[in-house]
C-alpha positions in Angstrom: 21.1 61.6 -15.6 17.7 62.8 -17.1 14.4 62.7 -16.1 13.9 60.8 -19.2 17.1 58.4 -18.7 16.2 58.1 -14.8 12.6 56.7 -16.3 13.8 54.2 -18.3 16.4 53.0 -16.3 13.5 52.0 -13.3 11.7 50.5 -16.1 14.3 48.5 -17.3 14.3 46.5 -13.8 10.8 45.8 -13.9 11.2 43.0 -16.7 14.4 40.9 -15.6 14.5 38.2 -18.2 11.7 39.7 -20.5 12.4 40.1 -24.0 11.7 43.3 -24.2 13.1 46.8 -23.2 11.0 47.2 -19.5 8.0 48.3 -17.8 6.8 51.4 -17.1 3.5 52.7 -14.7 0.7 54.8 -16.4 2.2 57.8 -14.1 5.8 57.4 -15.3 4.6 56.5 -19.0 3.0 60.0 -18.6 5.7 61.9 -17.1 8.0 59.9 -20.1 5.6 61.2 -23.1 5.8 64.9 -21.2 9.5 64.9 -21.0 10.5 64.0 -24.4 9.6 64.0 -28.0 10.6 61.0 -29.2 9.0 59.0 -27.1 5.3 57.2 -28.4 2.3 55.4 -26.8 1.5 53.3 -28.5 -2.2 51.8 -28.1 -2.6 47.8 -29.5 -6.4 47.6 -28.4 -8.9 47.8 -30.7 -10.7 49.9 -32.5 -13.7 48.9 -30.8 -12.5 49.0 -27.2 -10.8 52.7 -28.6 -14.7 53.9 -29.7 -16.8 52.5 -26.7 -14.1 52.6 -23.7 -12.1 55.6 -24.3 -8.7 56.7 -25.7 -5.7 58.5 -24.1 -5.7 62.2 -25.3 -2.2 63.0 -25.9 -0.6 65.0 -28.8 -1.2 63.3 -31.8 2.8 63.1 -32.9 3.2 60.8 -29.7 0.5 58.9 -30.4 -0.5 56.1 -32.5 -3.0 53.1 -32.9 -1.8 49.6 -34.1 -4.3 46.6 -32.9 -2.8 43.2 -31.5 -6.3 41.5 -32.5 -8.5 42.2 -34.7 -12.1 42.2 -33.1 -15.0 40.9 -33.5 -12.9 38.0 -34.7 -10.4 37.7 -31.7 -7.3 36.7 -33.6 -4.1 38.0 -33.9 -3.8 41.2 -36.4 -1.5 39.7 -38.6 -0.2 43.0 -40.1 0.5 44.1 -36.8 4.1 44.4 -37.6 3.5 45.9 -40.9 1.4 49.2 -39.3 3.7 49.0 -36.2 6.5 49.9 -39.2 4.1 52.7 -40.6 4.0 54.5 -37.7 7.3 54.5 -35.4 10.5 53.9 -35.7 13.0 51.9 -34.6 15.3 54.2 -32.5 12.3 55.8 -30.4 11.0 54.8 -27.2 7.9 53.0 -28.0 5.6 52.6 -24.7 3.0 49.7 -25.5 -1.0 50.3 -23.8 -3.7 47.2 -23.7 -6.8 47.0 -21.5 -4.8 45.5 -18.7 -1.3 44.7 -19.6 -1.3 41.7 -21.2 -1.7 42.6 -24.8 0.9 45.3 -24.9 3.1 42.7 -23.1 3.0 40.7 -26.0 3.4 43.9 -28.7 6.4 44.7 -26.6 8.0 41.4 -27.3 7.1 41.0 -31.2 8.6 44.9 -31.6 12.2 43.9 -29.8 12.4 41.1 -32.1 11.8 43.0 -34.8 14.5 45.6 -34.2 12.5 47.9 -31.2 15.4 48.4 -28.8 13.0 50.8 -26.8 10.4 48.8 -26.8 8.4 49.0 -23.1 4.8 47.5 -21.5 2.5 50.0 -19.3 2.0 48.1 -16.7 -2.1 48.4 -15.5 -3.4 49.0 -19.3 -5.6 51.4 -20.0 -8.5 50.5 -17.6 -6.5 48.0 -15.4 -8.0 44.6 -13.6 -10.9 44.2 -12.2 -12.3 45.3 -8.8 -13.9 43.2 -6.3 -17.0 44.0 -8.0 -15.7 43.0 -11.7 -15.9 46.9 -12.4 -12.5 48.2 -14.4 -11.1 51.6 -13.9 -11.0 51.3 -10.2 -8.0 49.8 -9.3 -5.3 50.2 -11.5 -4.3 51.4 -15.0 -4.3 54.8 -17.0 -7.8 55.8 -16.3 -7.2 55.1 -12.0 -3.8 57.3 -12.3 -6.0 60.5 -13.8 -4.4 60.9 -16.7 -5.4 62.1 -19.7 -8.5 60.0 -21.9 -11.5 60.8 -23.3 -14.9 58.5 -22.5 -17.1 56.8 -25.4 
């Protein structure tokens, strides 16, 4: 089995009963987008949280931008099924980044019911939940895990 395969098949269990593919950690979302090409983050915060929080900095072929809300307004992006289409496709692995994990839960969902049989949640987000302090970036996420992102 692959280091790829191996990956997916631990992410798989991480979402018994969840309508979508799995869950994967920022570390092994990483190691996924490393190992193989056809693989895709896939980053449904907004453009705002992109431009004053920071962005992963990965290759730009694995990478792509598709907003679950649309902000200042807060409510659903309702072409987010339409852009999702733009960008990836169907038979690639498709791994979904919010803030925290919630959003990209959700993304996750909508693209294995549209036809996204690869379609997995990083757990954490981006900047993960809050510390004990209401500070992000400290106790979980992409940020905590050192990986790859560029500040605002």
């Amino acid at each position: 089995m692959s280091n790829v395969e191996t990956l997916l098949a631990a992410a798989r269990t991480r979402a018994p009963g969840q309508p979508y593919a799995g869950a994967v950690t920022p570390q092994e979302a990483w190691d996924l987008l490393q190992s193989a090409a056809r693989v895709r983050l896939v980053d449904v915060r907004t453009e705002a949280e992109r431009a004053w929080v920071g962005k992963v900095t990965i290759p730009a072929q694995q990478h792509c931008a598709v907003q679950w809300s649309l902000w200042p307004e807060g409510v659903p992006n309702p072409d987010f099924l339409q852009q999702l289409q733009a960008v990836a496709q169907k038979d690639e692995v498709l791994l979904f980044l919010c803030r925290s994990g919630v959003r990209s839960r959700h993304a996750a969902r909508v693209a294995t019911e549209n036809g996204y049989a690869h379609a997995f949640d990083i757990l954490e987000g981006f900047e993960g939940d809050k510390d004990a302090d209401g500070h992000r970036k400290t106790v979980g996420g992409w940020c905590k895990a050192g990986l790859p992102w560029l500040g605002a």
